[in-house]
C-alpha positions in Angstrom: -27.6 21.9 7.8 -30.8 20.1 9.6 -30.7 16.8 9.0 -27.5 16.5 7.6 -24.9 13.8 9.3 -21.1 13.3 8.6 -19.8 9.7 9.2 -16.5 8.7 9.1 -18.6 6.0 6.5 -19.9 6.1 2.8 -22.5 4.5 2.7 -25.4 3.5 5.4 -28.0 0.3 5.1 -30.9 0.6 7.3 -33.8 -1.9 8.1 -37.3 -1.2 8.9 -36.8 -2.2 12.4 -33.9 0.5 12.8 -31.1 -1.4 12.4 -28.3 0.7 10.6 -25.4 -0.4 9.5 -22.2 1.4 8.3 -19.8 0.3 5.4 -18.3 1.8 2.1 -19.9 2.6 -0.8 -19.8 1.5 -4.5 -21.6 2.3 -8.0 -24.0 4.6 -7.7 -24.0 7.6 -5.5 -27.7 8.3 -3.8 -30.0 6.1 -2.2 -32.6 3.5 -3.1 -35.3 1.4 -1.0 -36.4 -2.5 -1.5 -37.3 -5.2 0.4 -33.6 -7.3 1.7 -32.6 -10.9 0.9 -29.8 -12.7 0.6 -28.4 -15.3 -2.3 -26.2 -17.8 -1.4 -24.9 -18.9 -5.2 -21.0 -18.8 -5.1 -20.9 -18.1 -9.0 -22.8 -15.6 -11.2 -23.2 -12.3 -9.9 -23.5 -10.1 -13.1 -26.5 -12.6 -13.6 -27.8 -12.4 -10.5 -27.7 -8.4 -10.5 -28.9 -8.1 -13.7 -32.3 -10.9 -13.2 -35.5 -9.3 -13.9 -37.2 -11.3 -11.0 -35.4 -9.1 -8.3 -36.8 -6.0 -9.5 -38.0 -4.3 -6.0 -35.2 -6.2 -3.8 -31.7 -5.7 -2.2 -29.4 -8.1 -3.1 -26.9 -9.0 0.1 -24.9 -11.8 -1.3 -23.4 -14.5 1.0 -20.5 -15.6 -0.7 -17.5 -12.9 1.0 -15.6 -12.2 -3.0 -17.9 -10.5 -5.6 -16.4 -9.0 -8.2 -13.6 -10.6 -8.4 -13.8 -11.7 -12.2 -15.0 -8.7 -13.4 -18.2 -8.0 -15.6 -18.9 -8.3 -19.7 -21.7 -7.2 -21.7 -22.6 -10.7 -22.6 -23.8 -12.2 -19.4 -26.8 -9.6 -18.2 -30.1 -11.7 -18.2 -32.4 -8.8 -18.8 -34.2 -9.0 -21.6 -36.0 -5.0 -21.4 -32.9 -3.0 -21.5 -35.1 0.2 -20.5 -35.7 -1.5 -17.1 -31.6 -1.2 -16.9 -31.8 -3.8 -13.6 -33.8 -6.3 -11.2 -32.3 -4.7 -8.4 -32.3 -1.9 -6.2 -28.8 -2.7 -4.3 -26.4 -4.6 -3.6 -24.4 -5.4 0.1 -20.6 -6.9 -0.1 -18.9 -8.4 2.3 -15.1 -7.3 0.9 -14.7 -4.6 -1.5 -14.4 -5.0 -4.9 -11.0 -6.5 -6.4 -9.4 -6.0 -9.5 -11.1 -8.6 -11.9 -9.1 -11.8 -12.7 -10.4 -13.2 -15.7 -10.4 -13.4 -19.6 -13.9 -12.7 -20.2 -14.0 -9.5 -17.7 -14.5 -6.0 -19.7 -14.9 -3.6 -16.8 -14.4 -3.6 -13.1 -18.2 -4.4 -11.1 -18.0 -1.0 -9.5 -18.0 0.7 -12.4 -20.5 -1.6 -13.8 -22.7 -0.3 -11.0 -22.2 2.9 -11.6 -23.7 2.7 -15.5 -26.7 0.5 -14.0 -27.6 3.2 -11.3 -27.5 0.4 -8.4 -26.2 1.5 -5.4 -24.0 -0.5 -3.0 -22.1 -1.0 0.2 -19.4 -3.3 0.9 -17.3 -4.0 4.4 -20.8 -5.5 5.9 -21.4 -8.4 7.9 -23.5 -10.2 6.0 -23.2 -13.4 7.5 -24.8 -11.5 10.4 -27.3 -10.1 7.7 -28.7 -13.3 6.4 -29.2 -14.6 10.1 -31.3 -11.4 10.9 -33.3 -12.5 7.7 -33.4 -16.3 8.6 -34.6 -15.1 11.9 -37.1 -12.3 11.3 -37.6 -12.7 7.8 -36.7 -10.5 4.5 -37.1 -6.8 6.0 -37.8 -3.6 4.0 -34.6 -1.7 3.8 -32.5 1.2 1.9 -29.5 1.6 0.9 -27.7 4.4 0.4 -24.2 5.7 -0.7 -22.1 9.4 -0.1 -18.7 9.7 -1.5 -18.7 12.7 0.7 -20.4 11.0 4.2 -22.8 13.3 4.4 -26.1 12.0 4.7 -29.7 13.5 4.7 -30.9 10.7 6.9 -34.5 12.2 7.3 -34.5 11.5 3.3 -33.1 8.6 3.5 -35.9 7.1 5.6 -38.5 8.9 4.2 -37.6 6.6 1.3 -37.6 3.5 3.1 -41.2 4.5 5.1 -42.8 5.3 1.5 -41.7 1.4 -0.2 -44.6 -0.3 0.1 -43.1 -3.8 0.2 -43.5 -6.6 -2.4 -46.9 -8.0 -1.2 -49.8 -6.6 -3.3 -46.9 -5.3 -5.9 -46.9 -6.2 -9.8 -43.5 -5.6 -10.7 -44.0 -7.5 -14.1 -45.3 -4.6 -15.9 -42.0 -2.7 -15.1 -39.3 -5.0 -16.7 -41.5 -6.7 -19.6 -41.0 -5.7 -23.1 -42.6 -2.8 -24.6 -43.2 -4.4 -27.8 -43.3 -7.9 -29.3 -40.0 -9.9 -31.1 -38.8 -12.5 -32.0 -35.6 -14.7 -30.7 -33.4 -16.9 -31.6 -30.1 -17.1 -30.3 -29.1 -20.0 -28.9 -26.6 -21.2 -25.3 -22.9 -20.1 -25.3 -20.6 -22.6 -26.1 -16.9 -23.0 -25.3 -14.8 -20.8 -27.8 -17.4 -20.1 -30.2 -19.9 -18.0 -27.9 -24.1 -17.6 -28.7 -25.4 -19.4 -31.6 -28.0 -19.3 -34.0 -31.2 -21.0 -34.4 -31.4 -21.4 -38.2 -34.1 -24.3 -38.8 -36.5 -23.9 -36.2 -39.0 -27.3 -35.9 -42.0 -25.6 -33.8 -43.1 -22.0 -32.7 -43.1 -21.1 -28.9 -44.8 -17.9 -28.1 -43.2 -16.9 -24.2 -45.1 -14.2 -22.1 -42.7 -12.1 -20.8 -43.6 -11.2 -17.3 -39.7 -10.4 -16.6 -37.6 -13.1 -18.4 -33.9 -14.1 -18.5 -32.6 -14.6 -21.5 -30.8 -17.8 -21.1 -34.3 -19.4 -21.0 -34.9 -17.8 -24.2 -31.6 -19.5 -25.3 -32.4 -22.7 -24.1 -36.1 -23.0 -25.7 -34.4 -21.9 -29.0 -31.4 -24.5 -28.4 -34.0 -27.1 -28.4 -34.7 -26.3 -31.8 -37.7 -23.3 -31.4 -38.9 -20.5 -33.3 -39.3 -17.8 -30.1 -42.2 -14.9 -30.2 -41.6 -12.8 -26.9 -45.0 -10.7 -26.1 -45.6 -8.5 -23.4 -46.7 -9.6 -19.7 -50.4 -8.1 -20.6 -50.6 -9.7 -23.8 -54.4 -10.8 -24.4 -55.1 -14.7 -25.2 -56.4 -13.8 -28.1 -53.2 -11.7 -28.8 -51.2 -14.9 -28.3 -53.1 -16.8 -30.1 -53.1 -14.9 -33.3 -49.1 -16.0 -33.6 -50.5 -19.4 -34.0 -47.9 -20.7 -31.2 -47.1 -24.4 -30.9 -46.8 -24.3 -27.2 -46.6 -21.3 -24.9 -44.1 -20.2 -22.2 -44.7 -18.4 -19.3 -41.3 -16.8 -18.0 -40.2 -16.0 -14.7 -40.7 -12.7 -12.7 -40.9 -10.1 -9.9 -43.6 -9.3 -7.5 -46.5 -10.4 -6.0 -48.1 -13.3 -8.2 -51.3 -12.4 -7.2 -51.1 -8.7 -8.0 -50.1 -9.5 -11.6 -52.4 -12.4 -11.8 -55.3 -9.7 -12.0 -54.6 -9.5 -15.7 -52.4 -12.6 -16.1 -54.4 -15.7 -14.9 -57.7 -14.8 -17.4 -55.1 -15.3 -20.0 -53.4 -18.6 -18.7 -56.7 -19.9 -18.2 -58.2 -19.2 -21.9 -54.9 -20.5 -22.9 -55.1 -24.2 -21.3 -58.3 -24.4 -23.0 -56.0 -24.5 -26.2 -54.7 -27.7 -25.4 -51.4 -26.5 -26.2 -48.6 -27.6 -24.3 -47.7 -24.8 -21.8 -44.6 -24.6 -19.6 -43.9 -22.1 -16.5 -40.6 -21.2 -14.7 -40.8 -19.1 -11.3 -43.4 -16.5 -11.7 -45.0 -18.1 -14.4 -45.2 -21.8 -11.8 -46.7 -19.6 -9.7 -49.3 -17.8 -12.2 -50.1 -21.5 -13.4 -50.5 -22.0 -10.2 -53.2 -19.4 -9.4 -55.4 -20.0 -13.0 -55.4 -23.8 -11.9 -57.4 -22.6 -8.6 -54.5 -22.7 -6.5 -53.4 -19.7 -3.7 -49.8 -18.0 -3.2 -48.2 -17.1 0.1 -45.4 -14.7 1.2 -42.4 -16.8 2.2 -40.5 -15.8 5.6 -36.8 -15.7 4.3 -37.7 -16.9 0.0 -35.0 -19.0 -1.9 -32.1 -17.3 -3.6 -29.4 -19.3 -4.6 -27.7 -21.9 -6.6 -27.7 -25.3 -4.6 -31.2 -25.3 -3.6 -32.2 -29.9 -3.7 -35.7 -30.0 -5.3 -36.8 -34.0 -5.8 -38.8 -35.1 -8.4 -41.9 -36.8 -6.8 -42.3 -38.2 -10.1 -39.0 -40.3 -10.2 -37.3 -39.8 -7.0 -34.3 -38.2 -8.0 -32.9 -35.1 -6.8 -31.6 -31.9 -8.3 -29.7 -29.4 -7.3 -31.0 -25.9 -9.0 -31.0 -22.2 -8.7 -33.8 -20.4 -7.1 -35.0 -17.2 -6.8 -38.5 -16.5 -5.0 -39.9 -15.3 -2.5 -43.7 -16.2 -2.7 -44.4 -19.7 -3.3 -47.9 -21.8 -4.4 -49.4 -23.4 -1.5 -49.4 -27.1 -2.2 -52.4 -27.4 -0.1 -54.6 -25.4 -2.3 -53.9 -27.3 -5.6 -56.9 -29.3 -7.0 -57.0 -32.3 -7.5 -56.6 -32.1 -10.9 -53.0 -31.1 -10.5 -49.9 -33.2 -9.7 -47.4 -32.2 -7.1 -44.4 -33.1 -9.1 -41.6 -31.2 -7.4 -40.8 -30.0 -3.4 -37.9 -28.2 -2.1 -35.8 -30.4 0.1 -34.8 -27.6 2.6 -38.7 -26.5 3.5 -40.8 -29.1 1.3 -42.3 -26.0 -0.4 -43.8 -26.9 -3.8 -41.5 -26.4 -6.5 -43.4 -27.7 -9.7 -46.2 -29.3 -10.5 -48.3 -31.0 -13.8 -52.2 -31.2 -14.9 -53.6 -34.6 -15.2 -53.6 -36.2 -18.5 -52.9 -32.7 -20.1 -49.8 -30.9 -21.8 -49.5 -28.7 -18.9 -46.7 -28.3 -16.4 -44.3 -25.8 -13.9 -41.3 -25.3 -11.7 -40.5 -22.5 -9.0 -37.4 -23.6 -9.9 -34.8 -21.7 -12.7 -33.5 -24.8 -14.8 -31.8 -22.7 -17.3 -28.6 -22.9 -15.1 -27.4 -18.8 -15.5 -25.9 -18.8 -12.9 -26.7 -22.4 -11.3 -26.0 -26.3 -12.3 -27.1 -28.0 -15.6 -29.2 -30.6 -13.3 -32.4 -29.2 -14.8 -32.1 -28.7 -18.3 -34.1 -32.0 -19.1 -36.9 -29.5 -18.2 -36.7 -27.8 -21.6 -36.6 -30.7 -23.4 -40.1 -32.4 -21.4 -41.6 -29.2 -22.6 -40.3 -29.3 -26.4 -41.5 -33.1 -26.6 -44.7 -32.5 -25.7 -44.9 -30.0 -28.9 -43.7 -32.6 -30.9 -45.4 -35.6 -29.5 -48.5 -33.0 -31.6 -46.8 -32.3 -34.6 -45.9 -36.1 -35.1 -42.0 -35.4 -34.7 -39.7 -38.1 -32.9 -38.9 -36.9 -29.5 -35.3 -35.7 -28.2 -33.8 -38.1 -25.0 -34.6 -36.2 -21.7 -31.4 -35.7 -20.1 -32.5 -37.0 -16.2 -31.5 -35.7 -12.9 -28.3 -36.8 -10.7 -29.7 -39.9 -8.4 -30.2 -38.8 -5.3 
């Protein structure tokens, strides 16, 4: 059988630069190419595996013991179901335990399985993420054979034809297909999601691959939520008569899907409606205001990223996950650098001058990550009601640094 080779392994992870790595497989049974990174959040994995922004990426995850409280069908952050997940795999340290917790529904392998994402556990991925740190974020597939019987000329066929995420608008492949409306609220302790019932202001969010726990939050701070599409027109936007505008986070190359997305943003600040962007939607923002992108060499995934606030001088610890990021150089100087990363003083947010108008590369919506943030949501929501004449909500600041 040409081509065909028996290992005394199940599953195989190669890199572009022919590094190939043996281990065992879980979930799905085949193979599947993306570009490789690592997260280093401790906490959150179903989130993490189930966040629209990864879409075209391999997930290795630092922390050694994933899995270990199970998964539910309450904590996926995936809005377009269709899109079933962010991810194209997933590499483990230790295999999968037997989950440990009240909330857990199903075992992650299994979980896996449903979700067509293959992985491989029994790696050494703290060798993995200082290959990445080192060389950068390679292109890579994984690939998984009960059997261990692999068609490696396949195999790398697959990994030779992924084109890589520069150039690539992944946001047209997890949006929605259709516009609707939300309004569930953040889980709380022994009661679970809520309801928003008396909403004061209408947001309308462009859904270029968002999580819904920042759905949940806008609607927590008391919002009526219209989701549309990732191409949605300006003039399709505008027609829900929105009261401020959110642009979500994402996948991909912002500049690829700011082809179609920046003519919007850019008709849209002419509103002067307040507008607010998280991730892929900072960096959007980012590009309308006249600003560039760049590929980063190793991108931040994690939860305990420090981010200060040039504006105040306090510091946050929040969850990212990017791996392009606006050059701060670029920005006009109409715009305000508001926010930098504290491990590479790479921009992380930033406001226009004397207008409604602001972003972080940042995810403040804390799923999975720390609650420093959330004050975020509530700038945004005040500067709708500071322009319907309603009395604005306290801004919940940042730890001191």
């Amino acid at each position: 059988m040409s081509g065909w080779q028996p290992t005394t392994a199940t599953a195989l992870l190669i890199l572009a630069d022919g590094t190939r790595l043996e281990g065992r497989g879980i979930g799905a049974v085949g193979h599947a190419a993306g570009e490789v990174c690592f997260n280093t959040a401790m906490t959150g994995y179903q989130e993490i595996l189930t966040d629209p922004s990864y879409a075209g990426q391999i997930v290795t995850f630092t922390f050694p013991h994933i899995g270990n409280v199970g998964t539910n069908d309450e904590d996926i952050e995936t809005v377009n179901m269709a899109a079933l997940s962010g991810v194209r795999g997933v590499v483990l340290k230790a295999d999968i335990t037997n989950p440990a917790n009240y909330r857990a529904a199903e075992r992650l392998d299994a979980w896996l399985k449903k979700r067509n994402i293959v992985g491989i556990t029994g790696i050494d991925t703290r060798a993995l993420t200082a290959l990445i740190r080192e060389k950068g974020m390679p292109n890579g597939v994984v690939a998984h054979a009960p059997d261990g019987f692999f068609h490696e000329p396949s195999i790398v066929a697959e990994l030779k034809n992924f084109p890589g995420l520069e150039g690539l608008d992944l946001a047209k492949e997890v949006t929605t297909g259709q516009t609707y409306k939300w309004d569930e609220t953040p889980w709380q302790w022994n009661e679970g999601y809520g309801k928003e019932e008396n909403p004061q202001f209408h947001v309308v969010a462009i859904d270029y691959g968002a999580k819904r726990n920042i759905l949940r939050q806008l609607a927590g701070e008391g919002a009526r939520i219209t989701v549309v599409p990732a191409t949605a027109t300006a003039k399709d936007i505008l027609a829900h008569d929105p009261d401020g505008i959110f642009l979500s986070n994402g996948p991909g190359d912002p500049a690829a899907t700011g082809k179609y997305a920046v003519p919007t943003i850019q008709a849209l600040m002419e509103t002067g409606k307040p507008i607010f962007g998280i991730c892929l939607g900072h960096q959007l923002l980012g590009l309308a205001l006249g600003g560039a992108t760049a590929k980063m060499h190793q991108g931040h995934h994690g939860a305990n990223h420090p981010v200060k606030d040039l504006t105040t001088g306090k510091v946050e610890i929040t969850s990212m996950n990017h791996g392009f990021a606006v050059v701060s150089e670029s920005l006009p100087a109409s715009v305000t650098q508001t926010h930098v990363s504290l491990f590479d003083g790479s921009n992380a947010g930033l406001s226009v001058k004397d207008k409604p108008i602001f972003s972080v590369q940042y995810h403040p919506e804390a799923s999975p990550g720390p609650h420093d943030s959330h004050y975020l949501f509530t700038r945004f929501v005040n500067q709708i009601r500071a322009q319907k004449g309603i009395a604005a909500r306290p801004e919940h600041a940042a730890i001191e640094a």
